[in-house]
C-alpha beads as a LAMMPS data file, in Angstrom:
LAMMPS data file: protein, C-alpha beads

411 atoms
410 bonds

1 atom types
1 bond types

-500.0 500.0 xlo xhi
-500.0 500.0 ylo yhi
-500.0 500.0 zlo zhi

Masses

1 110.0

Atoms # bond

1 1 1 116.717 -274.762 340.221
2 1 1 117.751 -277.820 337.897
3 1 1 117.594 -277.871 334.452
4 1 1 117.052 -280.586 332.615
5 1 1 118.098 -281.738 329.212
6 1 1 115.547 -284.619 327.633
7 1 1 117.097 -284.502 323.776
8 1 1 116.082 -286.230 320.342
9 1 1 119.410 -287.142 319.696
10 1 1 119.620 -290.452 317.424
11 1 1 119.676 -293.560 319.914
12 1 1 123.484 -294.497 318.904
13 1 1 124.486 -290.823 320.816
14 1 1 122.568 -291.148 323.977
15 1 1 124.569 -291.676 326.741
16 1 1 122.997 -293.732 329.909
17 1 1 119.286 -291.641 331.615
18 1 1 120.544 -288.754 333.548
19 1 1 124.251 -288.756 332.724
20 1 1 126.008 -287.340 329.673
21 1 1 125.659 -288.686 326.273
22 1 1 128.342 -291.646 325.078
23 1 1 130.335 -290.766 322.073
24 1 1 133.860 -289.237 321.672
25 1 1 134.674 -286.278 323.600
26 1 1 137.079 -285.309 320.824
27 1 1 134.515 -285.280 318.287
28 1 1 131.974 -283.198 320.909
29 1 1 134.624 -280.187 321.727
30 1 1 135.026 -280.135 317.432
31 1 1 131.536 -279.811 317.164
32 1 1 131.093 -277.265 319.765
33 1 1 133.823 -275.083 318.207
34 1 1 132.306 -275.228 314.826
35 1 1 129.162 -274.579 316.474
36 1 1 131.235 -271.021 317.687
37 1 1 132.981 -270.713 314.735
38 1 1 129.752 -270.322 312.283
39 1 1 128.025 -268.083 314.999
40 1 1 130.487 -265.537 315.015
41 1 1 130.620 -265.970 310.704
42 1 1 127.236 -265.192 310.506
43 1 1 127.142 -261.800 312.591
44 1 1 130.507 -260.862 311.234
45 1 1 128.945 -260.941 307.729
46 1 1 125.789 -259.174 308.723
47 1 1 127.603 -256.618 310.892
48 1 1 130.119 -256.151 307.864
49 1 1 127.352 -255.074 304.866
50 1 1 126.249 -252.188 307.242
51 1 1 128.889 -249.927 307.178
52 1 1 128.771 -250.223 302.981
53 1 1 124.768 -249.609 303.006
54 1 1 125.763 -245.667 302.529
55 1 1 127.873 -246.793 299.651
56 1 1 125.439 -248.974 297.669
57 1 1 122.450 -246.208 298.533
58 1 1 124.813 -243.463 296.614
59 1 1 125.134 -245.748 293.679
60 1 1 121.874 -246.829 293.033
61 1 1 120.714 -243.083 293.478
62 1 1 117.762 -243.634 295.933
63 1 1 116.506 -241.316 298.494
64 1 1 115.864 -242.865 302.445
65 1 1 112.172 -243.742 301.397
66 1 1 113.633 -245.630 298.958
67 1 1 116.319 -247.212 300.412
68 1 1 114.116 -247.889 303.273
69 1 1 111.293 -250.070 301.004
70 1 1 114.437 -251.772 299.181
71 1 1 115.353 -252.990 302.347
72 1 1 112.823 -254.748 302.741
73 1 1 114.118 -257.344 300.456
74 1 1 117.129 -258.334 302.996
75 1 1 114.053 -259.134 305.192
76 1 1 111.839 -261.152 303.005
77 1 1 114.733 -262.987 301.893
78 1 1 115.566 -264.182 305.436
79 1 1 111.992 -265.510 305.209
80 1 1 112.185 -267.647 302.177
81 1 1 115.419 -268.776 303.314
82 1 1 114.697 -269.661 306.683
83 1 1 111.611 -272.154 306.384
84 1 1 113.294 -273.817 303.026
85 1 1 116.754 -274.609 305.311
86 1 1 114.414 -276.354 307.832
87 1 1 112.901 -278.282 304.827
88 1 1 116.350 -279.176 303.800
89 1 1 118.051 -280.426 307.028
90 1 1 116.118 -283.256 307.733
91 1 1 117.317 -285.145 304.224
92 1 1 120.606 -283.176 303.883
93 1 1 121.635 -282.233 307.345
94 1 1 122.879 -279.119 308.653
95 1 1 126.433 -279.286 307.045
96 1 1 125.375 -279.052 303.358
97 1 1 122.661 -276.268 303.967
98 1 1 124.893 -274.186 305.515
99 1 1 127.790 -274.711 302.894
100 1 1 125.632 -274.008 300.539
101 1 1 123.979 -271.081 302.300
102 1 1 127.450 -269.526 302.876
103 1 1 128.389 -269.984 299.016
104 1 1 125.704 -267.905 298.128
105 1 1 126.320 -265.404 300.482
106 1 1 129.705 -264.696 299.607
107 1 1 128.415 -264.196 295.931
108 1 1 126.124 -262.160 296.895
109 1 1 128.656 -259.567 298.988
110 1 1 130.649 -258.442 296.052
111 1 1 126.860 -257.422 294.171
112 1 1 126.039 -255.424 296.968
113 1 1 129.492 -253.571 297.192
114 1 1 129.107 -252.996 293.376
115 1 1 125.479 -253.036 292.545
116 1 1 124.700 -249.160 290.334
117 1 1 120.854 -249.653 289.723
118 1 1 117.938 -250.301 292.268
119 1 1 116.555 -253.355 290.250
120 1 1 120.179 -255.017 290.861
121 1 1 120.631 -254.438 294.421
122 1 1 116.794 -255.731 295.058
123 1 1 118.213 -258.846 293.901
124 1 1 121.037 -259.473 295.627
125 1 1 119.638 -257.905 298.730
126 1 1 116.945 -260.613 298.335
127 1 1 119.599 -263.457 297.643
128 1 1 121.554 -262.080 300.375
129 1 1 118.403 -262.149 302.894
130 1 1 117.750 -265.921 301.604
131 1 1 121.293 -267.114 302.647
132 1 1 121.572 -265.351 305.630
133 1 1 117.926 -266.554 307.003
134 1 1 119.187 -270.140 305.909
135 1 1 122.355 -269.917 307.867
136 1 1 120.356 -268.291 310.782
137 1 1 118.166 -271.362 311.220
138 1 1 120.938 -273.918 310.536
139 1 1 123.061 -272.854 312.949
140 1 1 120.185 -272.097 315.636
141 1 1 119.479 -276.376 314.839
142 1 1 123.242 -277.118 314.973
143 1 1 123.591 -275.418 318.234
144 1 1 119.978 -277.142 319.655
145 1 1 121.724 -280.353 318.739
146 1 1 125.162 -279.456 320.318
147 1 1 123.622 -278.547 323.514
148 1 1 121.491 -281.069 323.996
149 1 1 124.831 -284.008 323.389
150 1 1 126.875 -281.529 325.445
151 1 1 123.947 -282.184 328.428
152 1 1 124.080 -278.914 330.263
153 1 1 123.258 -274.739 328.398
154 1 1 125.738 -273.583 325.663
155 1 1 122.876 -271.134 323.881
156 1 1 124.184 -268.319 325.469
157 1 1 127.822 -268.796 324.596
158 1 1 126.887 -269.656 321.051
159 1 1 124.716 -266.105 320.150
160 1 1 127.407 -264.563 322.455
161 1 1 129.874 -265.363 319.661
162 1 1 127.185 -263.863 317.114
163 1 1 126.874 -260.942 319.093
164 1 1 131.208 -260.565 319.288
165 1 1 131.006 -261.353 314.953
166 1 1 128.325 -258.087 314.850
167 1 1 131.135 -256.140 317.312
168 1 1 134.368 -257.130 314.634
169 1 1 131.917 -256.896 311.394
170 1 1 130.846 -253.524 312.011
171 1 1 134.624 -252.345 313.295
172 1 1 136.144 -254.325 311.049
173 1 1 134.493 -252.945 307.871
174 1 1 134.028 -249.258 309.479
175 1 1 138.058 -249.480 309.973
176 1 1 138.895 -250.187 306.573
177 1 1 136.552 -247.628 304.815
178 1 1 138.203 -245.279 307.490
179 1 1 141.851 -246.177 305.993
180 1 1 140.541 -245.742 302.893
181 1 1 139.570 -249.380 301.605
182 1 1 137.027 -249.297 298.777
183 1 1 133.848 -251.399 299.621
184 1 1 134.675 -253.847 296.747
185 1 1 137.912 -254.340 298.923
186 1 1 135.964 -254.545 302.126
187 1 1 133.641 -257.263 300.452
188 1 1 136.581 -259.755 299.162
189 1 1 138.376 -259.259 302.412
190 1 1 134.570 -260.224 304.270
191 1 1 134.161 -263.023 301.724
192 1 1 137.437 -264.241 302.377
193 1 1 136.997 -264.246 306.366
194 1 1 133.563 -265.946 306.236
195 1 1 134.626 -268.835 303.508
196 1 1 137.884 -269.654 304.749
197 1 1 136.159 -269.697 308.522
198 1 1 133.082 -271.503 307.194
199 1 1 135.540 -274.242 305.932
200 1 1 137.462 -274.656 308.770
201 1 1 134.095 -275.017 310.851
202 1 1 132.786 -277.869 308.057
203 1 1 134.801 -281.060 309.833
204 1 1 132.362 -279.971 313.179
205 1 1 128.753 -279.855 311.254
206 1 1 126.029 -282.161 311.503
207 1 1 125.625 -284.782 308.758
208 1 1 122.200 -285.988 307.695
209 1 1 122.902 -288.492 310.170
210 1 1 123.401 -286.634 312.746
211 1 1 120.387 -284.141 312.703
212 1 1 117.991 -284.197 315.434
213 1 1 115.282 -286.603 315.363
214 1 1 111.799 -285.567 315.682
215 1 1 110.009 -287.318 319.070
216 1 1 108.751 -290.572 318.311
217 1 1 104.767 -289.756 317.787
218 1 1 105.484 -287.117 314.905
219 1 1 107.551 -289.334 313.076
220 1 1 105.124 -289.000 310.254
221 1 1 104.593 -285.146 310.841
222 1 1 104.456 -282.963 307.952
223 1 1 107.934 -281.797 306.979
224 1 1 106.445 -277.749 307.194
225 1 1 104.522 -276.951 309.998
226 1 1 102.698 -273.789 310.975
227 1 1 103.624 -273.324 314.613
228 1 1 101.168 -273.851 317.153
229 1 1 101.020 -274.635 321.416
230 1 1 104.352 -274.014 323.079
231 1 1 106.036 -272.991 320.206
232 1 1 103.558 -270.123 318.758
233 1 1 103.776 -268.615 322.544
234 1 1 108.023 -268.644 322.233
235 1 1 107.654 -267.401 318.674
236 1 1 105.884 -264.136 319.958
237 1 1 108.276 -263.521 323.044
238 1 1 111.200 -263.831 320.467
239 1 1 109.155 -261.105 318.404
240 1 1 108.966 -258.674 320.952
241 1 1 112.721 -259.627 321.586
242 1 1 113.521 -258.267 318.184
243 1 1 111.351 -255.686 318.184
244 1 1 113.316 -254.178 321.315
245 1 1 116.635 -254.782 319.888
246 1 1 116.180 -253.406 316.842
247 1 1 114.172 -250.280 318.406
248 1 1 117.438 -249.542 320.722
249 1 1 119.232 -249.897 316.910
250 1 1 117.323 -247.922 315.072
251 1 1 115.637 -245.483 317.766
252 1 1 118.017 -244.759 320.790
253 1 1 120.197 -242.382 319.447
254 1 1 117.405 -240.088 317.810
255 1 1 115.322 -240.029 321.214
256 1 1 118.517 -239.516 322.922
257 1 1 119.411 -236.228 320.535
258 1 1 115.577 -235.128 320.318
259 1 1 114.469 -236.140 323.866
260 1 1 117.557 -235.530 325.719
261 1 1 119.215 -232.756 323.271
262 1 1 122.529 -234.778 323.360
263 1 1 124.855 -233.924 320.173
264 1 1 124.477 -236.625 317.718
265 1 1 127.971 -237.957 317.810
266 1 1 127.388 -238.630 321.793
267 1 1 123.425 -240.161 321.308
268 1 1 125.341 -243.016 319.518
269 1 1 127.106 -244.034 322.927
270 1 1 123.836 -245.618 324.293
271 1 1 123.397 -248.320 321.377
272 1 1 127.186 -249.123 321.874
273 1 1 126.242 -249.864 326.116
274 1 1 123.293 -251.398 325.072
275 1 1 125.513 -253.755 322.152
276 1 1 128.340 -254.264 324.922
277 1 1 126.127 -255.377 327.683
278 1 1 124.696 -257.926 325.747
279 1 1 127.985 -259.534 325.108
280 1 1 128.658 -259.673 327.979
281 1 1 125.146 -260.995 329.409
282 1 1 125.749 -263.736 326.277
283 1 1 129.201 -264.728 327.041
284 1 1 128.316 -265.315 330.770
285 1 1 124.888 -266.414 330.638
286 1 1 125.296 -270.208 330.201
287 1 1 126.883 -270.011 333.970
288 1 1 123.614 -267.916 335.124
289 1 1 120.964 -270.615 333.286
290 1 1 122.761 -273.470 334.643
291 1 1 123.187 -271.782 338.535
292 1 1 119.325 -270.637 337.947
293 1 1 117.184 -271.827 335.359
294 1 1 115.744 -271.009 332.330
295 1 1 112.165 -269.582 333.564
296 1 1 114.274 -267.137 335.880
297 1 1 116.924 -266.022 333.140
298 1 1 113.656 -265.265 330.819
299 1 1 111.551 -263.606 333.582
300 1 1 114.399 -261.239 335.064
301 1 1 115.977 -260.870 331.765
302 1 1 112.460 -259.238 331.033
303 1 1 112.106 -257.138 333.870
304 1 1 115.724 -255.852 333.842
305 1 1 115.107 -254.864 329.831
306 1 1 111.737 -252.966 331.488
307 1 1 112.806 -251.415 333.979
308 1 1 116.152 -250.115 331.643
309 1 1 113.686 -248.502 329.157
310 1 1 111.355 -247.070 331.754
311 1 1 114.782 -244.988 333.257
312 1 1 115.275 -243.906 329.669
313 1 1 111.760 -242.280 329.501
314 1 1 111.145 -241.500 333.088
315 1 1 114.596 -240.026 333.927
316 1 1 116.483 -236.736 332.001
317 1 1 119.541 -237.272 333.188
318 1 1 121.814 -238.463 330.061
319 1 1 123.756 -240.716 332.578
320 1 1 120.488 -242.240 333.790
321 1 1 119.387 -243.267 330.040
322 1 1 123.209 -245.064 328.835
323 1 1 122.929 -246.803 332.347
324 1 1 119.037 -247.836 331.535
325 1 1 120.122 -249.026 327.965
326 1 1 122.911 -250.806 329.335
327 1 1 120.689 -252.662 331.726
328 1 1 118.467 -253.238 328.985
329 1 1 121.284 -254.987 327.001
330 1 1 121.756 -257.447 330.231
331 1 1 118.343 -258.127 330.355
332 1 1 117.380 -258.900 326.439
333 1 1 121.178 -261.012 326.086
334 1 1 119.826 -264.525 326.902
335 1 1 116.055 -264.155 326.289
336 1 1 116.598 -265.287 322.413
337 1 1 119.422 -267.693 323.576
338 1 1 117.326 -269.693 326.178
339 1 1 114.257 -269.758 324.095
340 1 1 116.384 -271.582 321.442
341 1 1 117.054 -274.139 324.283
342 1 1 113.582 -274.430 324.967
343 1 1 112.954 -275.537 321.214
344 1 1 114.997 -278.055 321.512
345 1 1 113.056 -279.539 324.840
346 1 1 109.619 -278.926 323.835
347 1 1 107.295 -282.250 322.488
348 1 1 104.962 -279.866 320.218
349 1 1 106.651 -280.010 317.135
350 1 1 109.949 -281.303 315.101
351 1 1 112.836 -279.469 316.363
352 1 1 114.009 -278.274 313.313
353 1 1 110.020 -276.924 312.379
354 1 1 110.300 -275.385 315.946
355 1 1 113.537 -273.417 315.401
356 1 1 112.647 -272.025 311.763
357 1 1 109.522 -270.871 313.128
358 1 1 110.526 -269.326 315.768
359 1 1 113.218 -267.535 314.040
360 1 1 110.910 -266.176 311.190
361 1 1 108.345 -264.948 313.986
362 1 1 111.384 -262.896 315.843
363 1 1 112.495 -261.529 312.134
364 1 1 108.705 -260.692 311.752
365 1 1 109.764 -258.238 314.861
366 1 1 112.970 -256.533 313.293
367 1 1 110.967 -256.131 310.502
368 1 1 107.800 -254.595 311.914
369 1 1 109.737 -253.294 314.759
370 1 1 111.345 -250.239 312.911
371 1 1 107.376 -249.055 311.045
372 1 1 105.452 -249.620 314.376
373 1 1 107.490 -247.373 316.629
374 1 1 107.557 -244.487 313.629
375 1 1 104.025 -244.809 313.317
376 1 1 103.228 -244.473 317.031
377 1 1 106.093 -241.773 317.705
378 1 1 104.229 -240.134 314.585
379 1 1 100.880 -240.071 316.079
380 1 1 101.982 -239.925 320.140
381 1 1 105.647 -239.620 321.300
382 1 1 108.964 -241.785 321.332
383 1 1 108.459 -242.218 324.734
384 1 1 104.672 -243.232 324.547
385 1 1 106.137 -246.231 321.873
386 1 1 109.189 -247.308 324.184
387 1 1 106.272 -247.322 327.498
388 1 1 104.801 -249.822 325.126
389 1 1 107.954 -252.053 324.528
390 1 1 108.218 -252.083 328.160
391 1 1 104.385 -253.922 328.695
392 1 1 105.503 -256.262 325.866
393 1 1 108.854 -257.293 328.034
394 1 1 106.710 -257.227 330.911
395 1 1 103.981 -260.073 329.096
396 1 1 107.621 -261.747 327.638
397 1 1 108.217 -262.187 331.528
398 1 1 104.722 -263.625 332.293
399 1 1 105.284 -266.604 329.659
400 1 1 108.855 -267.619 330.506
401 1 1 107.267 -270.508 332.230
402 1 1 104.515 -271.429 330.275
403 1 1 107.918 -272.237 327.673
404 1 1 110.077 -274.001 329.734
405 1 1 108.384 -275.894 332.257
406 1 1 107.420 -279.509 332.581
407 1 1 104.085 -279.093 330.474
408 1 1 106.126 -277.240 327.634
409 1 1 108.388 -280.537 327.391
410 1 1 105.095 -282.457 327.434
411 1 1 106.432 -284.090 330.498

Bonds

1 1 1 2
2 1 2 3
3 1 3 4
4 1 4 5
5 1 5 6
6 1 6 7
7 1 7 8
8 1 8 9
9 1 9 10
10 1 10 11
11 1 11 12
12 1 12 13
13 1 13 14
14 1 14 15
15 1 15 16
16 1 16 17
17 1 17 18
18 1 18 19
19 1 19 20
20 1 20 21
21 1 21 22
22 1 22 23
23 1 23 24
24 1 24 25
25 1 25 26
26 1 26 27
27 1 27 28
28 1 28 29
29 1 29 30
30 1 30 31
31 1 31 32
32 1 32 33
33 1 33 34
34 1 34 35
35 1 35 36
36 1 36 37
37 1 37 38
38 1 38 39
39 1 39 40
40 1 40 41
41 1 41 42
42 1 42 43
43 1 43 44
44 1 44 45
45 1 45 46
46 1 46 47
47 1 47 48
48 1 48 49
49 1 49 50
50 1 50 51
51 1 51 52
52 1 52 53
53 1 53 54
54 1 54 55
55 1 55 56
56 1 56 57
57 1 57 58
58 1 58 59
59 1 59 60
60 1 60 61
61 1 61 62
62 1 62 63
63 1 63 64
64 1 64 65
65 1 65 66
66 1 66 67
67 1 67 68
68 1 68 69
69 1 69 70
70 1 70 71
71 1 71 72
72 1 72 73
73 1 73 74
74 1 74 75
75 1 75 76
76 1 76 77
77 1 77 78
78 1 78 79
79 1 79 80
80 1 80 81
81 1 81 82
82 1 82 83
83 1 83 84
84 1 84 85
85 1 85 86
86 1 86 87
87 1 87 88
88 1 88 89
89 1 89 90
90 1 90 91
91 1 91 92
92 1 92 93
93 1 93 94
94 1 94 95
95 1 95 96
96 1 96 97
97 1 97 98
98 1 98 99
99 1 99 100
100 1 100 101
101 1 101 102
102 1 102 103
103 1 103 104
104 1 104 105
105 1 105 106
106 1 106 107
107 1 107 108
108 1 108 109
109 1 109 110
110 1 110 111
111 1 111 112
112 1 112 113
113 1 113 114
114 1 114 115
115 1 115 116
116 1 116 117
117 1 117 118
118 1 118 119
119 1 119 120
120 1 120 121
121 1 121 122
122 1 122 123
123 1 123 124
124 1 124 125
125 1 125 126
126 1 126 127
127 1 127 128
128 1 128 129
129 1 129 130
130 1 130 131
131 1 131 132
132 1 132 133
133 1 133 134
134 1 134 135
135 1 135 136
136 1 136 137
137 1 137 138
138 1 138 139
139 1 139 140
140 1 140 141
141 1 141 142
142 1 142 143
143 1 143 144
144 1 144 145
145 1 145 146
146 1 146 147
147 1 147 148
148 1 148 149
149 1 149 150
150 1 150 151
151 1 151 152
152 1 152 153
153 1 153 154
154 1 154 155
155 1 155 156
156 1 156 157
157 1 157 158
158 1 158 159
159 1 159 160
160 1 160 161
161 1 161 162
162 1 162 163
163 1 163 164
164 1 164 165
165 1 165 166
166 1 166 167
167 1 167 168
168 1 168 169
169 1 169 170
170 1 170 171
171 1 171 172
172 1 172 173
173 1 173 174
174 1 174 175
175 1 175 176
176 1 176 177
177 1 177 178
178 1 178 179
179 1 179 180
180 1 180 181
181 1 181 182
182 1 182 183
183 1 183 184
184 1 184 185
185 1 185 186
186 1 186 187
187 1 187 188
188 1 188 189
189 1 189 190
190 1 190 191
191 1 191 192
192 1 192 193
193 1 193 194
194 1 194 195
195 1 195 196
196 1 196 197
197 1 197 198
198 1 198 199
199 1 199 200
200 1 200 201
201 1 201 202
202 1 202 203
203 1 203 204
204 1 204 205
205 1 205 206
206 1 206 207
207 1 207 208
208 1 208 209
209 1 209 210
210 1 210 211
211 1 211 212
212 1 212 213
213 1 213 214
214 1 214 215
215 1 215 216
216 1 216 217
217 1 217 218
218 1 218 219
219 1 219 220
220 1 220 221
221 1 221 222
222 1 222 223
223 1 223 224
224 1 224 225
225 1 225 226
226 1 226 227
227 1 227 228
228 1 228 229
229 1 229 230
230 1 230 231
231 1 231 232
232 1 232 233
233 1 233 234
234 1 234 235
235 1 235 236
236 1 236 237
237 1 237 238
238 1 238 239
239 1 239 240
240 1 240 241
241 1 241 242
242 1 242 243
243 1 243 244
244 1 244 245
245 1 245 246
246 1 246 247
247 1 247 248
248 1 248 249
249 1 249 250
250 1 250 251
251 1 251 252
252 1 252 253
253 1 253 254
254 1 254 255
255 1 255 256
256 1 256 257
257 1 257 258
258 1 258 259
259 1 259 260
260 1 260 261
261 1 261 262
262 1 262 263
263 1 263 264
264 1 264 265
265 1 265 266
266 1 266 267
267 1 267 268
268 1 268 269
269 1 269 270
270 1 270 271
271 1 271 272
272 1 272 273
273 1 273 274
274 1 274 275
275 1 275 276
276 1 276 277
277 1 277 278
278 1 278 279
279 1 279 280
280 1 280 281
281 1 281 282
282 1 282 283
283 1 283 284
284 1 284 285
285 1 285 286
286 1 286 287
287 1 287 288
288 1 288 289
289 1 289 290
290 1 290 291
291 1 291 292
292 1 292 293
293 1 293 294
294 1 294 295
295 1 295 296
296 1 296 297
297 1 297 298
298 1 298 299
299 1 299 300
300 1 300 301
301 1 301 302
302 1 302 303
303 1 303 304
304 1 304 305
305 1 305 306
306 1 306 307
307 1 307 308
308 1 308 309
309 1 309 310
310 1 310 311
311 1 311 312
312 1 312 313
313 1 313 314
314 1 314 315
315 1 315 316
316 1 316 317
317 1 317 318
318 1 318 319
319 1 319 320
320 1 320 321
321 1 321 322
322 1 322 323
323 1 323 324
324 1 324 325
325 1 325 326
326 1 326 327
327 1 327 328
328 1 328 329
329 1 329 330
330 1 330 331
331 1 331 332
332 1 332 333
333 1 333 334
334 1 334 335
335 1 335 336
336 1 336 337
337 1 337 338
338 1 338 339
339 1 339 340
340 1 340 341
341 1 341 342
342 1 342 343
343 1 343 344
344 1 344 345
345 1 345 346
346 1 346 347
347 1 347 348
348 1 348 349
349 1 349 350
350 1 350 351
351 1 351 352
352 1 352 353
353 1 353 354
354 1 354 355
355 1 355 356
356 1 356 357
357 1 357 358
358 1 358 359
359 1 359 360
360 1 360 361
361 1 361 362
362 1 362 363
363 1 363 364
364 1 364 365
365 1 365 366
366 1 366 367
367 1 367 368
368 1 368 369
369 1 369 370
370 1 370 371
371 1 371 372
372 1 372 373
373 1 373 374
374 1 374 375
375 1 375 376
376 1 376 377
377 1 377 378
378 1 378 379
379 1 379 380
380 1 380 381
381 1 381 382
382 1 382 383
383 1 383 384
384 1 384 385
385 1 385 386
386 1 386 387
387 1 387 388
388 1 388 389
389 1 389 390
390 1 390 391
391 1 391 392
392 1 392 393
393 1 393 394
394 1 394 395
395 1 395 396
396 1 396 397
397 1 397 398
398 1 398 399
399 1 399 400
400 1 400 401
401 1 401 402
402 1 402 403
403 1 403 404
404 1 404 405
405 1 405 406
406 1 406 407
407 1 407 408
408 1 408 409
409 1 409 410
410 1 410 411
């Protein structure tokens, strides 16, 4: 099945209709590493403030309610940030927003390794949320734009290397508190990693100049728009995207030690298939979208993520539920990715709108995601709230062409 790449690159970096865009390869292959580089920077700084969330609970004295509502603030930062970067790009581009993104998140590490009151870490939880929702939806537009000059599917690859920065984040920060690192250490040596890689990305990030231009009819379009059509439809399937990864994060190891009476230090072996299966579904999914398509990497992507969390329910065997979460890790690795992609096709909105809003809906899901399934394990069962993820992935499946065929491009 082909897949085609119509793009709203600017006319000067268009190549010739149906063959790759004209412009220096040189400068292409820099922009596609920076477009790596700041992928795997902002996973590796997300991944790297979990291991220390212990830390800053015991000195700001809350209990897990607590902790749990303050939280929040990492969350409704991401929102501010995310629809304020889109704002941004058009008149700055994505190389400013994301160097200034990344300045505040590196001042915000060291206050959350060393925050002592509740009030404080609210703040720079919030501050922290703000630059990380900014970088999230810069470099979700960089890569759109990358993709689209590089004329054939890169998504993958690119939130592969965000998935590999969560896998060195989390080991690299759990490693040093292990040899006995203080978290103030652990946050220079993080702030350290993510400026000095940040810089070294800067030469390959998109100038005002270079930004993606909105299709020629919505030239005059409102720089924030609600989204709507096309875009409100890939919104929700990145939602329930979310919503299942950060279930198998937050969920799999207690049904797995409640459920399935596994000890608690093996329960945590199913998130770890689930997290390496989707690096490796990431890492070699731009081969399977080119080879079959983006409706078919959504659809079975869907179904494989399914039918892995019906064997976790359905099946007692502990073997049968790390192999079901494993499959599930396939099947949700290039969802996100190729709906990204699909952004950048569709005719319904400015690119850069389209991105940011469908990156706050899917952070709508992480945040929602963790409250729904409590309240319907409360009132039913664990099992009875991961059946129900399962008809979500199923309706993800039904839509995967509705976003990324011809009528989605407006073609």
């Amino acid at each position: 099945m082909p897949v085609e790449y119509g793009g709203y690159l600017p006319d000067d970096r268009r190549g010739p209709p149906g063959g790759p865009p004209s412009g220096p390869s040189g400068g292409l292959r820099r922009r596609q590493v920076a477009t790596r580089l700041v992928f795997l920077v902002v996973g590796f700084a997300l991944a790297a403030w979990g291991p220390l969330v212990p830390f800053a609970r015991a000195r700001a004295g809350l209990s897990s309610g607590g902790l749990g509502l303050l939280l929040l603030c990492l969350g409704l930062g991401s929102v501010v940030g995310m629809p304020l970067a889109a704002r941004l790009l058009a008149r700055v581009g994505c190389r400013r927003v994301l160097l200034v993104a990344c300045a505040l998140l590196c001042l915000m590490l060291p206050g959350l390794a060393l925050a002592s009151t509740a009030a404080t870490l609210a703040a720079c939880l919030l501050l922290f949320g703000a630059a990380m929702g900014a970088m999230d939806c810069v470099i979700n537009v960089q890569a759109v734009a990358v993709e689209h000059e590089s004329a054939r599917p890169m998504m993958s690859g690119f939130h592969g290397m965000f998935s590999v920065g969560t896998l060195l984040g989390a080991a690299g920060a759990s490693g040093g508190l292990g040899l006995g690192l203080s978290p103030a250490a652990i946050s220079a040596a993080v702030v350290a990693c993510v400026g000095g890689t940040t810089a070294l990305a800067a030469g390959g990030l998109l100038g005002p100049q270079d930004a993606i231009s909105p299709p020629p009819r919505q030239a005059g379009a409102r720089r924030l728009v609600l989204p709507h059509g096309v875009v409100l439809l890939a919104g929700a399937m990145c939602c329930v995207a979310f919503l299942v990864e950060g279930a198998v994060l937050d969920w799999s190891a207690v049904f797995l030690s409640t459920a399935r009476h596994l000890p608690p230090a093996r329960a945590g072996a199913g998130y770890v298939a689930f997290c390496a299966m989707m690096v490796a579904g990431r890492l070699s999914g731009d081969a399977i979208v080119r080879r079959m398509g983006d409706a078919w990497v959504i659809g079975m992507g869907a179904a494989c993520a399914a039918t892995g969390l019906a064997l976790v329910v359905m099946v007692a065997a502990p073997w049968v539920a790390f192999g079901g979460l494993a499959l599930m890790g396939a099947g949700c690795a290039n969802i996100v990715p190729v709906l990204y992609g699909a952004m950048g096709r569709q005719r319904v909105m400015p690119v850069a709108a389209a991105v940011s809003g469908v990156t706050i809906m899917g952070y709508a899901g992480i945040l929602i995601g963790p409250a729904l399934i409590g309240m319907v394990a409360q009132y039913s069962s664990l099992s009875v709230a991961f059946m129900m993820l399962a008809a979500l992935l199923a309706l993800v499946g039904m839509g995967a062409r509705a976003v990324t065929g011809p009528r989605a491009r407006g073609s």
